[in-house]
N, C-alpha and C positions, 0 to 999 in steps of 0.2 A: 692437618699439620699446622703448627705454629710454637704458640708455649708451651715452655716442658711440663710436665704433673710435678715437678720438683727442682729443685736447684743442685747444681753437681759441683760444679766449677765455683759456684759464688755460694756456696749453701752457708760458709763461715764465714764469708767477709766483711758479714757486718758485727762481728766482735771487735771490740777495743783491748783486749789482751794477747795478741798477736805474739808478741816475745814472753809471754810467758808456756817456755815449755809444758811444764804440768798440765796446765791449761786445755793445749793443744791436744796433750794423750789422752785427756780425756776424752777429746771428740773425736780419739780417732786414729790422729795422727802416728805414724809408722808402724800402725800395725800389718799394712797390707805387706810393706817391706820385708815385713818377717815371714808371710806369709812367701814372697816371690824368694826368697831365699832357701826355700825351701826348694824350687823348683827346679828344672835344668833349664840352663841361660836360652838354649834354642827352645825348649816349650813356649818359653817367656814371648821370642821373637814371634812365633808361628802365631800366638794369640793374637798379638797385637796385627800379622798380618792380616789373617783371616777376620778377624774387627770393618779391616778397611779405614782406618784413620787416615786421612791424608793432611799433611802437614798445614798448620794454622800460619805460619808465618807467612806465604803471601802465593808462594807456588802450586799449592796441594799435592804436591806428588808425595804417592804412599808411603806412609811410614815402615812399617815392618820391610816393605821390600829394601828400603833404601838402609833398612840395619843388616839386611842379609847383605850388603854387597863389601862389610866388612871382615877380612880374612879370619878367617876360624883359624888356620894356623899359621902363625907367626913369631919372631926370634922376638920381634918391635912390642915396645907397650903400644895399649889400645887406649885412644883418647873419646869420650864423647866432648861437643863442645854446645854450652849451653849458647844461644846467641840470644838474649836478653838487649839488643843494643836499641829494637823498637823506635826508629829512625821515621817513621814513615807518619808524612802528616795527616792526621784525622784519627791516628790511632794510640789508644793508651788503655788497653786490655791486660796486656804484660804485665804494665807499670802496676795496675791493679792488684794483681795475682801476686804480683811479688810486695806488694805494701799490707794488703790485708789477709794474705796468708799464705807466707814463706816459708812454714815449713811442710806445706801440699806441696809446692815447687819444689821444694828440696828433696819427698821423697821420692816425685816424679824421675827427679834428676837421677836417684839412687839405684832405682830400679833398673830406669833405661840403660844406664851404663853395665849394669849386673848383666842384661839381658845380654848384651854387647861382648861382657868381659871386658870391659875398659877398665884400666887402670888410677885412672886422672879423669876429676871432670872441671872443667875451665867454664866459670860462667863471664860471658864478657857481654857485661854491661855498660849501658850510656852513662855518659860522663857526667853529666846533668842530671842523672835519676839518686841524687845526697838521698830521698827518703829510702827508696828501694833497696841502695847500697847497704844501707843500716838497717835494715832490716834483715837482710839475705843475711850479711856479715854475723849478727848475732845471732841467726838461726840455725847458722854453719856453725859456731861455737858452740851453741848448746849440744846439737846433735854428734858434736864430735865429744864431747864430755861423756854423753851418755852411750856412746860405743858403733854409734850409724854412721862415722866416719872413722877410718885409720885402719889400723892393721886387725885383721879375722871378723869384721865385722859378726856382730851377734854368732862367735861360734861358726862361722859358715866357709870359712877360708878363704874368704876374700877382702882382700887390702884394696883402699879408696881412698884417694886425696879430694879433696874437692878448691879450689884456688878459683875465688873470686877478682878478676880484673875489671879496671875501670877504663870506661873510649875516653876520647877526648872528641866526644858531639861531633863522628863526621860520618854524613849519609851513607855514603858509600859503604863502610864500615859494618854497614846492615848486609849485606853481598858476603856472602858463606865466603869466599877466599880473600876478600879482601880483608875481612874479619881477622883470618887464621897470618895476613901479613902482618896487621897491627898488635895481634897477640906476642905476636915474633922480636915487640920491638921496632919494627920496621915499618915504613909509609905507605896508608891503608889504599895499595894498589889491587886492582883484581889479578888473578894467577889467570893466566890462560887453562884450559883443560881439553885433552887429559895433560897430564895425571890429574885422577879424582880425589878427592879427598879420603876417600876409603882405601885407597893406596896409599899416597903421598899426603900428608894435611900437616897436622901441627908439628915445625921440628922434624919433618920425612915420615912421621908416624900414621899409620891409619887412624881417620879419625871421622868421625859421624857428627855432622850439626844437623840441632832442632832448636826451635824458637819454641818460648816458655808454656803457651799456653798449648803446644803440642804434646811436650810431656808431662805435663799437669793431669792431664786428664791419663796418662794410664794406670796410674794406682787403680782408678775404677775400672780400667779394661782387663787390668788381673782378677779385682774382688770380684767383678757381676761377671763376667765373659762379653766373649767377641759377639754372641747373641745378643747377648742385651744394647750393648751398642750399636750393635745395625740393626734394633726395634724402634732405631729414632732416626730421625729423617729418610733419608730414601735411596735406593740402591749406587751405591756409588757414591752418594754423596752423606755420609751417614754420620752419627751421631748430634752430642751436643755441640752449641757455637756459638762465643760469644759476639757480640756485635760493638759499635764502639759509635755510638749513635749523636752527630755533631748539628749545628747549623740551627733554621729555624724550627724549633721545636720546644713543645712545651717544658719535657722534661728531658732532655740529654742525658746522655751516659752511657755505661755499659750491662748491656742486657743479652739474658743466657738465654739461647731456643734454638730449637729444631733446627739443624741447617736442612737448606730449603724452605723458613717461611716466608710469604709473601712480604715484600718488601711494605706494602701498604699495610699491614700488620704490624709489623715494628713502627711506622711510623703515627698509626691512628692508635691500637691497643696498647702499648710498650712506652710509647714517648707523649702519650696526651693529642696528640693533632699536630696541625702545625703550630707556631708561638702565636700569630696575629690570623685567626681564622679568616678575614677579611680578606686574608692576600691567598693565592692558589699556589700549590707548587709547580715549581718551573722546573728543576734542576735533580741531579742526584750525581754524586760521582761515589761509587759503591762499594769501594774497595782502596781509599786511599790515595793519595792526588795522581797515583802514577795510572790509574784507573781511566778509561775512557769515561767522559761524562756520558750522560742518558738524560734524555726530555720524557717531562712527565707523562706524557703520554708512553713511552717506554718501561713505564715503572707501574702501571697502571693494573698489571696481571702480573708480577714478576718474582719469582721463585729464588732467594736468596742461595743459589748453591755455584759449587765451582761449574759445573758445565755447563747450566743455562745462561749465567752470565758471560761464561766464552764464547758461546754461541751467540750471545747478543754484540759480540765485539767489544766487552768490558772485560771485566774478572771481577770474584770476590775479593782478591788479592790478601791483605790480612782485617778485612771488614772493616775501615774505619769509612763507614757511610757517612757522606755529608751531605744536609739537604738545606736548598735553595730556593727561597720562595720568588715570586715575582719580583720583588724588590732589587734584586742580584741586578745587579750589570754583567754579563757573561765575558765581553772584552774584558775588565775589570777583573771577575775572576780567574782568567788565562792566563793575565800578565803577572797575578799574585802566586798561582802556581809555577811558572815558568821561571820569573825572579828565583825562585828557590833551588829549581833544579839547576839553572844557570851560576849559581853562586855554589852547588854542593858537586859539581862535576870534579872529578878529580885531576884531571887536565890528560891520562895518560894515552888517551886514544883521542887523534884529531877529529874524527867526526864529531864525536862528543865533545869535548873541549871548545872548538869551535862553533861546531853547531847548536851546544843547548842556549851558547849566548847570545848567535844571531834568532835564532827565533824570538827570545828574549824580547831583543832590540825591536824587530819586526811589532811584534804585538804592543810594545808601549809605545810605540811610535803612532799605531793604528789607537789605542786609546786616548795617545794625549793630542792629537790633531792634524798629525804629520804623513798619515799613511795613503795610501794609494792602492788603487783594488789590484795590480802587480805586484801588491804586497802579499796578497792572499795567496797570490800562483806559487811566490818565492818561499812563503814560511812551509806550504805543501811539499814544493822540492825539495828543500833543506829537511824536511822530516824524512820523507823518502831514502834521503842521504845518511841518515843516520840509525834507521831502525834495520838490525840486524847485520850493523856494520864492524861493531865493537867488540872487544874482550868480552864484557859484561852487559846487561841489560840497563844500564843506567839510560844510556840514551833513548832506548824506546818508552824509556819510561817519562821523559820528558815530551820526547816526540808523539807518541800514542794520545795524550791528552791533547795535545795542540789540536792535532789534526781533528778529533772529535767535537771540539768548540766550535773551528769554523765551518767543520761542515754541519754541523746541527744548529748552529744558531748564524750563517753566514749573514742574516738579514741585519744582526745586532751588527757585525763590525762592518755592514755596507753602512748600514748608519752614521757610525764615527766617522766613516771616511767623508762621506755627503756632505754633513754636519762641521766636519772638522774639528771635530771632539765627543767628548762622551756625553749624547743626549742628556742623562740625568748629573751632570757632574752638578756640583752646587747645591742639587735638591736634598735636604734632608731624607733619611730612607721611610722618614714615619709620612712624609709627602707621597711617596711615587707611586 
């Protein structure tokens, strides 16, 4: 298990004629469309179940099942809704997929909704992603010129809107309901549930969200079959996956393989080694900041899939791995991720609101010289406090990391506290 024999997901992203239609059908592009159109919407679904895809955005929970749980028969239009908002630091896989080749996204998007019988597909994208916008946007133009969007598409009798919106850059945002608030117009609050979104979502309509690189890939789960996609990686966790590979390393970026390969794979084979071979690695958070960290010695045998990393008390969440050589201050990186969640909380649940910003406070206080080892008991409680308190998962997504800093590296922020500051502040990092 590791690298794919081929590339699936990236196989065209390194052309430079990306908006050029023509272009694209030559390589390919919407003919599988024609192909799913042909098909009955529920076959469509049952492939895609039986595949086992489970969703790339950061949860995995199966795809196919979660399109069966919208109404087959209803008076309401049916919405899918693209979540393109890609919020989550360490990762820009999406952003990829939608710069160097939007109109794979798009027929991903075509299909899935076909599969659905959605009427509408709403892509709401980050506010910040100007390349991606412009790109989707012309891609949507072309394909509606040439009959893959509007009314009968290709003879098949089925009408498709497709309506790209833009966020305005807020984390939260990334959160399936608070998504479908901000789409509304309204302030990107999370909904409580139930109601699901497959009942109740965009406008009271039933509506299905999937993040990009989820429905990218089932053009190829119609062309080759559910077989073929669980002949790659491994039961339950199967198919192709991209990774979004950050930190010190020789070559960063985004790289396609087996979900389930070994994390030390990606990082020796994939990305060169680490950047300065001289330093070891220390660190890994493997799935995106809201990710428990892991010490290298955790990463050391470690199978890149959703179930072994929950069982290690991490997730792949949507793979944006970042890796940390020796050099890392680990206080230092706590307080860098914490800032962030502390500043993107959306204030509407007090545990969260309050407590992503006292942990906050807690950890830069322990970095800049201030802290006290009752500081360590208190940022524990206050995580306790907050994980599995709220609306939504924001705060554990804050709190989850904390908690995994100090207790895997408690020696670094007894340090600080001893010390009264961050041992290596001052030192350049090509020193330490």
């Amino acid at each position: 298990m590791g690298a794919l024999t081929e590339k699936v997901l990236l196989r065209h992203t390194s052309h430079d004629d990306q908006t050029d239609l023509d272009a694209a059908l030559e390589r390919g592009a919407y003919q599988v469309l024609g192909k799913a159109l042909k098909m009955q919407p529920d076959a469509l679904v049952e492939e895609v179940k039986k595949s086992g895809l489970r969703g790339r955005g950061g949860a995995g929970f199966p795809t196919g099942l979660k399109w069966t749980f919208m109404p087959k028969e209803t008076s309401k239009p049916k919405y899918l809704v693209v979540n393109a908002d890609e919020s989550e630091p360490g990762t820009f896989k999406d952003r990829l997929l939608m710069e160097r080749d939007p109109h794979l996204c798009l027929e991903g998007f075509l299909i899935s909704a076909f599969a659905m019988k959605a009427s509408v597909i709403f892509i709401y994208i980050r506010g910040e992603f100007v390349h991606p916008w412009r790109m989707l946007d012309e891609a949507i133009t072309q394909a509606r010129a040439k009959g893959y969007i509007g009314k009968n598409v290709l003879g098949s009798g089925w009408d498709v809107d497709v309506i790209l919106h833009r966020g305005a850059g807020a984390y939260i945002c990334g959160e399936e309901t608070a998504l479908m608030e901000s789409l509304e117009g309204k302030r990107g609050y999370p909904r409580l549930k139930p109601p699901f979104p497959a009942s109740y979502g965009v406008y009271g309509n039933p509506t299905t969200i999937n993040n990009v690189e989820t429905l990218a890939i089932v053009p190829f789960i119609v062309e080759r079959g559910a077989d073929w996609f669980l002949g790659i990686g491994k039961e339950k966790n199967a198919g192709p996956k991209l990774f979004c590979m950050s930190g010190h390393l020789k070559r960063p970026g985004v790289y396609e393989a087996e979900l389930g390969i070994p994390l030390m794979t990606l990082i020796n084979d994939q990305c060169g080694g680490m950047l300065n071979p001289a330093r070891k690695l220390k660190a890994v958070i493997p799935g995106g900041s809201s990710a428990a960290v892991m010490t290298a010695a955790e990463c050391a045998d470690l199978p890149m899939d959703f179930d072994t990393l929950a069982a290690k008390g991490s997730m792949l969440g949507s793979a944006g791995v970042m890796v940390m050589d020796e050099s890392v201050c680990m206080v230092r990186a706590c307080e860098r991720v914490l800032k962030f969640y502390a500043h993107e909380s959306c204030g509407q649940c007090t545990p969260c609101r309050i407590g992503a910003d006292w942990i906050y406070r807690i950890v830069s206080r322990v970095e800049h010289g201030g802290g006290t080892t009752a500081d360590l008991d208190t940022l524990v409680s206050v995580c306790d406090g907050m994980v599995g308190k709220t609306i939504c998962v924001f705060a554990d997504a804050a709190a989850l990391p904390a908690k995994s800093f100090v207790a895997k590296f408690r020696n670094e922020f007894l340090d600080h506290i001893s010390m009264k500051g961050c041992p290596t502040k001052g030192i350049p990092a090509g020193a330490r």
